[in-house]
C-alpha positions as CSV (number, residue, x, y, z in Angstrom):
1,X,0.0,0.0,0.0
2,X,1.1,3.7,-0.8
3,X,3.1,5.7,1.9
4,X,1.5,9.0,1.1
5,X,0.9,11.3,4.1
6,X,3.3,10.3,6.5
7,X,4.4,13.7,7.6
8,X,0.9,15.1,7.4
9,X,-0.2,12.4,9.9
10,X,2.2,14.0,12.2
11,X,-0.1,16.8,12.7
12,X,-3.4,15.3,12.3
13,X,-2.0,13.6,15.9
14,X,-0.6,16.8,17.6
15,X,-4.6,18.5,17.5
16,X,-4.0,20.1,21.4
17,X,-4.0,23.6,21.7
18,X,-0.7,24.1,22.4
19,X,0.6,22.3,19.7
20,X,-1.9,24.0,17.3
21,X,-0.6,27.5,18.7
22,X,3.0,26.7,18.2
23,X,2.1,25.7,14.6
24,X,0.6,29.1,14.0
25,X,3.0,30.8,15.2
26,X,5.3,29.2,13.0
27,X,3.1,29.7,9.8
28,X,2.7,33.8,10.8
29,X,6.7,33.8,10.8
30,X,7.4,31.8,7.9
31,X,4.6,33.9,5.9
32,X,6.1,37.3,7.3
33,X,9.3,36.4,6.4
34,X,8.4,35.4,2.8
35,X,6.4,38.3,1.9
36,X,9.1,40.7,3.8
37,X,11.4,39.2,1.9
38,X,10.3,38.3,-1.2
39,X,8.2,41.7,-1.6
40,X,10.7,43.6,-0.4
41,X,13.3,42.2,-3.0
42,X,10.9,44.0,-5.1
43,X,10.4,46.9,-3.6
44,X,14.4,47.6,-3.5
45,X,14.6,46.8,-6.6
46,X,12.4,49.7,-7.9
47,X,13.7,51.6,-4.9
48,X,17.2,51.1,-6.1
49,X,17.0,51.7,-10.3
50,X,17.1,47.6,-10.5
51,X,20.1,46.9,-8.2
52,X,18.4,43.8,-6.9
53,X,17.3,42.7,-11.0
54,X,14.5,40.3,-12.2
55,X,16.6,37.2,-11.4
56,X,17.9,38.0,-8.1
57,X,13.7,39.1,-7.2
58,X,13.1,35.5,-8.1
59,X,16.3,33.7,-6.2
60,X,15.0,35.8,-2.9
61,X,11.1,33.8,-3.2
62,X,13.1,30.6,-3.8
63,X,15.4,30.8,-1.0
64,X,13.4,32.1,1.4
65,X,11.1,29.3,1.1
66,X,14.1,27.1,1.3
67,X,15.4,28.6,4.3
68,X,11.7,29.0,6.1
69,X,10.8,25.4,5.6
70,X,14.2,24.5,6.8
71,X,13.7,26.2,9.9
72,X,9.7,25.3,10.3
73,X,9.0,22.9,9.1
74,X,9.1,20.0,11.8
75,X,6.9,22.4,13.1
76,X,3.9,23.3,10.8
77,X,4.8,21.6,8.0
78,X,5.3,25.1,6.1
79,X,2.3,26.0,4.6
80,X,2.7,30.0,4.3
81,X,0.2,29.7,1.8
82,X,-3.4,29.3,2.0
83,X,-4.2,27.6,-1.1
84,X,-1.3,24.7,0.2
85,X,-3.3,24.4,3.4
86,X,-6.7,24.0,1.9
87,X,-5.5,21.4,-0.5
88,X,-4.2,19.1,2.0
89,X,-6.6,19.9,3.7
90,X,-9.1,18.5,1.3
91,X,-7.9,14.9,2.3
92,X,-5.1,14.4,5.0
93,X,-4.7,17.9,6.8
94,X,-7.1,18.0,10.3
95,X,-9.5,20.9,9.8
96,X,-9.2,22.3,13.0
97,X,-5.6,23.8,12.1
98,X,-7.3,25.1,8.8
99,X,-8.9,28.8,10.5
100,X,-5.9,29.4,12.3
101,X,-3.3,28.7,9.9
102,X,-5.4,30.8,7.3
103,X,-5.7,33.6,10.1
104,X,-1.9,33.5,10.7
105,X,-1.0,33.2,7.0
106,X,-2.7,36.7,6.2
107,X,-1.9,38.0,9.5
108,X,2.3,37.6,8.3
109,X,1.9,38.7,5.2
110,X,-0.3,41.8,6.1
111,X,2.1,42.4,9.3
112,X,5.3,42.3,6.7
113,X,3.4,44.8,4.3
114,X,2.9,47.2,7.2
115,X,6.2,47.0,8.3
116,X,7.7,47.6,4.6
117,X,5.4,50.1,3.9
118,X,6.5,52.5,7.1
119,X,10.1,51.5,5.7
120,X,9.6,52.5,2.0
121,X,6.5,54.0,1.5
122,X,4.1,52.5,-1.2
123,X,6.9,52.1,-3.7
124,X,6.0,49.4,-6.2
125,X,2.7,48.9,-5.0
126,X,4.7,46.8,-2.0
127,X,5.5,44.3,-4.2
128,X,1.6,43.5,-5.0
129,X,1.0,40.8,-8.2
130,X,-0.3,42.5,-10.9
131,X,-1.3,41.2,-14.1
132,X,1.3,42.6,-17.5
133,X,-0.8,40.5,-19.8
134,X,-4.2,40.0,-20.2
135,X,-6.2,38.9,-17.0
136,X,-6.6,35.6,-18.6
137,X,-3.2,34.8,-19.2
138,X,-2.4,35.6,-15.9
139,X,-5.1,33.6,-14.4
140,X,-4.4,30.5,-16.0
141,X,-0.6,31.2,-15.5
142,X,-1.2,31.3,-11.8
143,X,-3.2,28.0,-12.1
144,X,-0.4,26.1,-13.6
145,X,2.4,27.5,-11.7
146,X,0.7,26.2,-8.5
147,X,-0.3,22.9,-10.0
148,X,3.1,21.9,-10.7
149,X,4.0,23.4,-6.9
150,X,2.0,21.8,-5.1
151,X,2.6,18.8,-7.6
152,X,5.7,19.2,-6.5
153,X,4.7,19.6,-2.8
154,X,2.9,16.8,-2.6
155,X,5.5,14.3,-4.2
156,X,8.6,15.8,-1.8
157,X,6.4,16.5,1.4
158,X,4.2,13.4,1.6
159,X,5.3,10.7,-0.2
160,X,8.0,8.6,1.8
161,X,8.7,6.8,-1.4
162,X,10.4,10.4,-2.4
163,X,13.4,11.9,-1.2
164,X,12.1,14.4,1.4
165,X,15.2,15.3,2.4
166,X,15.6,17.1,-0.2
167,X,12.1,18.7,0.3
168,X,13.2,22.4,0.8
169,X,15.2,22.4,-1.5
170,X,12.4,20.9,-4.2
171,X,9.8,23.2,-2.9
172,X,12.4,26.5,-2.9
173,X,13.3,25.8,-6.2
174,X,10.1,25.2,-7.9
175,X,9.0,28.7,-6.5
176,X,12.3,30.1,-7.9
177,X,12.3,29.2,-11.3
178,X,8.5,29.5,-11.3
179,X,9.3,32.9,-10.6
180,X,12.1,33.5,-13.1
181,X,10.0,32.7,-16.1
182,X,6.2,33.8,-15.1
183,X,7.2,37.4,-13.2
184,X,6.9,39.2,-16.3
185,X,3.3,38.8,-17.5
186,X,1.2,37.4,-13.9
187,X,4.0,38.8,-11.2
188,X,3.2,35.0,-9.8
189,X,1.8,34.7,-6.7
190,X,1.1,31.3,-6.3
191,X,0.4,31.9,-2.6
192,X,-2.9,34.0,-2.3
193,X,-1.4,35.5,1.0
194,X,1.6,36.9,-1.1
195,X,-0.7,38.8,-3.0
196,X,-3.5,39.7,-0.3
197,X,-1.3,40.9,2.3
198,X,0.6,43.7,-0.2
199,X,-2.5,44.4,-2.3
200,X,-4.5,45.4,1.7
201,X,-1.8,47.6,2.5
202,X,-1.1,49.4,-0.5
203,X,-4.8,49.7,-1.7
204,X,-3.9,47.9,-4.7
205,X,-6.9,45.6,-5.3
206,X,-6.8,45.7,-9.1
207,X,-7.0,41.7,-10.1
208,X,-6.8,40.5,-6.7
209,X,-9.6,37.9,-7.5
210,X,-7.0,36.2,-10.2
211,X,-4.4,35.6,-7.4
212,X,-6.7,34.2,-4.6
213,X,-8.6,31.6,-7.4
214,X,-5.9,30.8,-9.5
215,X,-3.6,29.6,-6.9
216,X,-6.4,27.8,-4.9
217,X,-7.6,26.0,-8.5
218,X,-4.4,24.5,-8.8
219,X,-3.0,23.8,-5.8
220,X,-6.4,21.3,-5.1
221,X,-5.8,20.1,-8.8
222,X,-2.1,19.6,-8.2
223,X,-2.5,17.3,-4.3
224,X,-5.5,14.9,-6.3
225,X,-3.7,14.7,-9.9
226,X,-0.2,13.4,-7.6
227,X,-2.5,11.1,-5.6
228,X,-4.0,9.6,-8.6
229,X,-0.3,9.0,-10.3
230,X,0.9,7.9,-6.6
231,X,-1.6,5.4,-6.5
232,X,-1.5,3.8,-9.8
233,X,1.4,3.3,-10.0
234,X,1.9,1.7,-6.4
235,X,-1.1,-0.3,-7.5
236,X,0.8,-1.5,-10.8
237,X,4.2,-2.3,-8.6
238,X,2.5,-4.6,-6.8
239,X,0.5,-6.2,-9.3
């Protein structure tokens, strides 16, 4: 039988309240430091006349997911991204962490936003995803990207068939190079927190709707399309 969920069944055990808090907590950091971060790579880039350039913007998301995850993980299971949470949560992730891992997801990225906002002002919108293309290109770009993340995601993080030890270092760079190629016509969010909590502060809501459905579309269509490869092909191995 498949040996899919391992990790996640970690925390479908640890459901106390203290346990559930520390996870939070953890989420809120790791989702503050990716949008203070990864925004603010932005934000200095414009700041700066493109010191920071497209390619290191898109190193900065990568490795501050690598380096989050590395130090979170065991923790949460680094989320810091709703539409992650609410496709694992659609089969193995216990719904009573959902709400607060949501809360604390928006809470870091809003909290980051603020905080780069009294820094730099509302330079670059703070980083916010807007669409360079048309809205439908950027829709269905932010579908894909995510499908193949939390394709990705799901492969490295719950499969103990995979080499999770390389997990953060999957994850970081699927963000990365996701980033590197897309950033130019969607601004690829991927993470519907990455875009909310800029977008709040800065009062840029044009297109938000793209970057809270696109990423939630296929994130859910990424977990079940792994499952259903997963599972097959276990099935055929031990035919």
């Amino acid at each position: 039988m498949i040996a899919i969920s391992s990790r996640i069944d970690r925390y479908s055990e640890r459901t106390t309240i203290g346990s559930i808090v520390q996870a939070t907590l953890a989420e809120g950091i790791g989702t503050f430091a990716l949008i203070f971060a990864g925004t603010g790579a932005v934000i200095i880039d414009a700041t700066t006349g493109g010191e920071v350039t497209h390619v290191g913007i898109g190193l900065t998301f990568g490795l501050i997911i690598f380096v989050m995850i590395s130090a979170v993980g065991y923790i949460s299971g680094a989320h810091f991204n709703p539409a992650v949470t609410l496709a694992f949560a659609a089969r193995h992730f216990p719904w009573v962490r959902v709400v607060p891992y949501l809360l604390a997801q928006r809470g870091g990225a809003i909290v980051a936003s603020l905080l780069l906002r009294g820094m730099f002002g509302t330079v670059a919108h703070l980083g916010a995803t807007l669409p360079h293309g048309s809205n439908g290109q950027s829709l269905l770009l932010e579908v894909v990207l995510t499908f193949f993340l939390m394709f990705v995601i799901t492969a490295v993080a719950t499969d103990t068939r995979a080499v999770t030890q390389t997990a953060a270092l999957a994850i970081g760079s699927a963000v990365g190079l996701e980033a590197l190629f897309a950033r130019p016509i969607s601004g690829v969010s991927m993470k519907p927190a990455r875009s909310l909590g800029p977008a709040l502060v800065s009062g840029t809501g044009t297109s938000l709707w793209l970057y809270l459905v696109g990423p939630i579309l296929g994130a859910i269509a990424g977990a079940w399309t792994y499952r259903l490869i997963a599972n097959r092909g276990a099935s055929a191995l031990s035919a």
